[in-house]
C-alpha positions as CSV (number, residue, x, y, z in Angstrom):
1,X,-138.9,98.7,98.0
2,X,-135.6,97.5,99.6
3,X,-134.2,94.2,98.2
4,X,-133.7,91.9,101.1
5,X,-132.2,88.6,99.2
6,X,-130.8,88.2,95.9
7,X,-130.6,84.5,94.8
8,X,-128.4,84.1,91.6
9,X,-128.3,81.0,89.3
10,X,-128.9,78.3,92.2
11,X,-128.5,74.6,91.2
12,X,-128.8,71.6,93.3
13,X,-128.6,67.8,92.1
14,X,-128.8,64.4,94.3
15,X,-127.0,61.3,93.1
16,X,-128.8,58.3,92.2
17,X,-132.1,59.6,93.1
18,X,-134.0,59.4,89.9
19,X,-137.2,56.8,90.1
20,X,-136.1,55.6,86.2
21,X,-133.2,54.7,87.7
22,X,-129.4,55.8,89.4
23,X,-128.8,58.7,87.6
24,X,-128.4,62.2,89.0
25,X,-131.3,64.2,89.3
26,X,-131.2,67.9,89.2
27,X,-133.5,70.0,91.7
28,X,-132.5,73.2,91.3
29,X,-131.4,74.3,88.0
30,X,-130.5,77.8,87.4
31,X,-133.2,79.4,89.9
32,X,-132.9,83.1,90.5
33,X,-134.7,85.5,92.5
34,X,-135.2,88.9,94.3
35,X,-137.3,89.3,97.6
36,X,-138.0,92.6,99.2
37,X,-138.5,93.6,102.4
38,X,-142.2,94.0,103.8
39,X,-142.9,91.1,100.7
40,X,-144.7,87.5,101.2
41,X,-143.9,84.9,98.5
42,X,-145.6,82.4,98.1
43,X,-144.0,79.0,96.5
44,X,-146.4,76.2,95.1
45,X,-145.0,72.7,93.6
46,X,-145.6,69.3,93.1
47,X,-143.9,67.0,95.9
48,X,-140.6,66.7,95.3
49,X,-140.2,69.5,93.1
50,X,-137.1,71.0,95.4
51,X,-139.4,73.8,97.9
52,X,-138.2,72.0,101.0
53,X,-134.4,72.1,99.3
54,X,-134.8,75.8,98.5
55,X,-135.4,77.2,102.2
56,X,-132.9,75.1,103.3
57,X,-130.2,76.3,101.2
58,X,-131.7,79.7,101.6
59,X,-131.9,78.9,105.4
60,X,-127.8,77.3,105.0
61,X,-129.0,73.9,106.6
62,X,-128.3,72.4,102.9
63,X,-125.0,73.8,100.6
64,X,-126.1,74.1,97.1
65,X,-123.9,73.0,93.9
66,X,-123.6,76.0,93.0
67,X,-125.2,79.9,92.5
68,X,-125.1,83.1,95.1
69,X,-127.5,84.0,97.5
70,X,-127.2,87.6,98.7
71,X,-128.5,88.6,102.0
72,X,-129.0,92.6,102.0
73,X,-126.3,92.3,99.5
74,X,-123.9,90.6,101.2
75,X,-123.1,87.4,102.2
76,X,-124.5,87.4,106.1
77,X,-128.3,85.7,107.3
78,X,-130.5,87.0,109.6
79,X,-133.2,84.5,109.0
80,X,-135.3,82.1,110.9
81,X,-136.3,78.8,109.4
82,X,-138.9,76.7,109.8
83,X,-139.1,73.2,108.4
84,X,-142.1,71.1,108.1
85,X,-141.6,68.8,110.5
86,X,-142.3,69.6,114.0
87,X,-139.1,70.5,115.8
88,X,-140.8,70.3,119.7
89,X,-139.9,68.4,122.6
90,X,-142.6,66.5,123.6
91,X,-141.7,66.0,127.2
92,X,-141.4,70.0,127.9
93,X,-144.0,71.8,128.1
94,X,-145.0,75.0,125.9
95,X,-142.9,77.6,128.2
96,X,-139.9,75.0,128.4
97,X,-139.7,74.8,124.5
98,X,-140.0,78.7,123.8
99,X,-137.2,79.2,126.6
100,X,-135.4,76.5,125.4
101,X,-135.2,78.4,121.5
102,X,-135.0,81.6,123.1
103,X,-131.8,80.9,125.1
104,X,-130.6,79.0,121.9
105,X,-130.9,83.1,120.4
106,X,-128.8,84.4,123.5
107,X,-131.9,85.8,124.6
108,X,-131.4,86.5,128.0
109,X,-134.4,85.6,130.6
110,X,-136.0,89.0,131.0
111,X,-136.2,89.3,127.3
112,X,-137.6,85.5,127.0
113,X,-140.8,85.9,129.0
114,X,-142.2,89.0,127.6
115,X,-141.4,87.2,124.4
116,X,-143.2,84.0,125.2
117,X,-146.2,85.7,126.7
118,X,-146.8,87.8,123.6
119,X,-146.3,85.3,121.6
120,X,-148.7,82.6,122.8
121,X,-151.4,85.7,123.6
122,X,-150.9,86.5,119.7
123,X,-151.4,82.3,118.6
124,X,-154.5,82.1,121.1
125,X,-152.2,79.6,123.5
126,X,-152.6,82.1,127.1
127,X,-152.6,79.7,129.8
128,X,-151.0,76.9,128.0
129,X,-147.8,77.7,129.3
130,X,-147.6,74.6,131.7
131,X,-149.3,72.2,129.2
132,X,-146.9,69.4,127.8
133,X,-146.2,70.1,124.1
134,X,-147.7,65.7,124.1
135,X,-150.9,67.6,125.7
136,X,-151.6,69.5,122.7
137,X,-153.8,68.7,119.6
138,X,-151.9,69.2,116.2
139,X,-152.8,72.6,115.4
140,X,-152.0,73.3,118.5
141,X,-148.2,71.7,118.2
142,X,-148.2,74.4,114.7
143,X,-148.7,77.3,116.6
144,X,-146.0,76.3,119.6
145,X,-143.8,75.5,116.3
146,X,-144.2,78.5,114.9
147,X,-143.8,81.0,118.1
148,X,-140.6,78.6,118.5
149,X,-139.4,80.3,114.8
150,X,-140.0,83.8,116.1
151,X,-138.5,84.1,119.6
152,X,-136.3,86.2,117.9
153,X,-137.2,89.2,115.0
154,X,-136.3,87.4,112.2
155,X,-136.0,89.9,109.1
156,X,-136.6,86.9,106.7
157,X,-138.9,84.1,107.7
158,X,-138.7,80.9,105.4
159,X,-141.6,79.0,106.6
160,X,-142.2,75.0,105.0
161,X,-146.0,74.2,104.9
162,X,-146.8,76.3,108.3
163,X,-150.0,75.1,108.3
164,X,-150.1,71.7,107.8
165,X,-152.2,69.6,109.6
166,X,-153.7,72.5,111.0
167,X,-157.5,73.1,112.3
168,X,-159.0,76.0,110.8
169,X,-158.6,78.1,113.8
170,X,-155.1,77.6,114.0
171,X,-154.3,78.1,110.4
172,X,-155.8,81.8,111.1
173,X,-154.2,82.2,114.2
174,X,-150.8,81.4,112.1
175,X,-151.5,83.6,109.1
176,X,-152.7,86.1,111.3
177,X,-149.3,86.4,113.0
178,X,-147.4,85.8,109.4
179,X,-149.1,89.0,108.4
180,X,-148.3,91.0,111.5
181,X,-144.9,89.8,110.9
182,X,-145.2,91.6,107.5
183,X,-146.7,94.9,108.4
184,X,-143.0,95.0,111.0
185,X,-141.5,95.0,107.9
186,X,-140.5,91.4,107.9
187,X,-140.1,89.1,104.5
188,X,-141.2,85.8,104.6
189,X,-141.0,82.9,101.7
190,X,-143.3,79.7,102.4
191,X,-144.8,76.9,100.9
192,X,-148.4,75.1,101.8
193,X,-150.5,73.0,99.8
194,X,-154.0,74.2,101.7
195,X,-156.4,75.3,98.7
196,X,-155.9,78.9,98.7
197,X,-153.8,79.8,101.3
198,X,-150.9,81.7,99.1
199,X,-153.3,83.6,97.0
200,X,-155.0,85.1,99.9
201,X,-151.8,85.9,102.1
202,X,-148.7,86.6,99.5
203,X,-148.0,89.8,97.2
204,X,-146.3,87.2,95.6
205,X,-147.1,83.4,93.9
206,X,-144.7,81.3,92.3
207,X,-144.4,77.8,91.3
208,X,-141.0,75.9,91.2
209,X,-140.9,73.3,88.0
210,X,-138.3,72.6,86.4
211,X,-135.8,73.7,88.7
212,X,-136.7,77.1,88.5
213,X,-139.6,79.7,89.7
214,X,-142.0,80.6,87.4
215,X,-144.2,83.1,88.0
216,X,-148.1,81.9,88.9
């Protein structure tokens, strides 16, 4: 298989956050790993165990202390993020938001709708175009999130509890699509904490303890 991302010797600390007190505590200590394309890892953790930290050093919204990450063996991204927290506007509606990320991609407007409309046919949202993202029930909100992640064709996805909060039909709407995403070829690391999830969907499980990933 083709490596996609190389992550060498990756450590991370945060001053003064330790609960016995103000001194440092590391996150990431020493964590390495290879991803391939066409490959779904799954990461599992206890809360604050540094998942979040990982895709966003991975996804360059945080720097790390220190390490290499590799991107097709060199240091370039082609990779869509997508945090935990709901990154919608409430006050737009479905279309709005999706056009809104797409433009963000330099997508131009013919490229955007064809997008959006395959996207939202895919996630079981036709005809929700007009509806205010406020409109929508949570698992709803996921699936808008998620289509917001993938306006573009992402050859990494790094996707933060996709799922949370989810109904069951839109969790499988959501996998369904991660998968799809797959078969193109597409890698994708995520995290969720729903019984079950990773061992059904990834090639791959891991759990992150101790600063580095172990395998499951």
């Amino acid at each position: 298989m083709e490596e996609l991302l190389e992550i060498r010797d990756l450590r991370k600390g945060y001053r003064g956050k330790s609960r016995k007190g103000g001194e440092d505590r590391a996150v990431l200590s020493g964590l390495s790993l290879r991803l391939f394309r066409g490959e779904i890892l799954g990461i599992r953790g206890r809360n604050g165990a540094g998942k979040s930290t990982l895709l966003q050093i991975i996804a360059a919204v945080r720097k790390p202390d220190s390490g290499e990450l590799l991107y097709r063996g060199a240091e370039k991204r082609g990779i869509s993020y997508l945090p935990q927290e709901l990154s919608l506007y409430e006050e737009l509606t479905v279309s709005e938001n999706l056009h809104f990320y797409g433009a963000a991609l330099s997508l131009r407007a013919e490229q955007i709708r064809p997008r959006c409309r395959w996207l939202l046919e895919r996630l079981g949202l036709s005809g929700r175009e007009k509806n205010l993202v406020s409109e929508l029930s949570g698992g709803m909100k996921r699936r808008v999130h998620l289509a917001s992640a993938l306006m573009g064709t992402p050859e990494l996805l790094l996707l933060d509890e996709p799922t949370v909060g989810s109904d069951d039909e839109s969790a499988e709407r959501i996998l369904a699509l991660i998968r799809h995403f797959r078969e193109r070829g597409s890698a994708v690391i995520m995290t969720s904490h729903r019984s079950g999830e990773l061992d059904e969907l990834c090639d791959r499980v891991m759990t992150l303890e101790g600063g580095r990933l172990l395998e499951a």
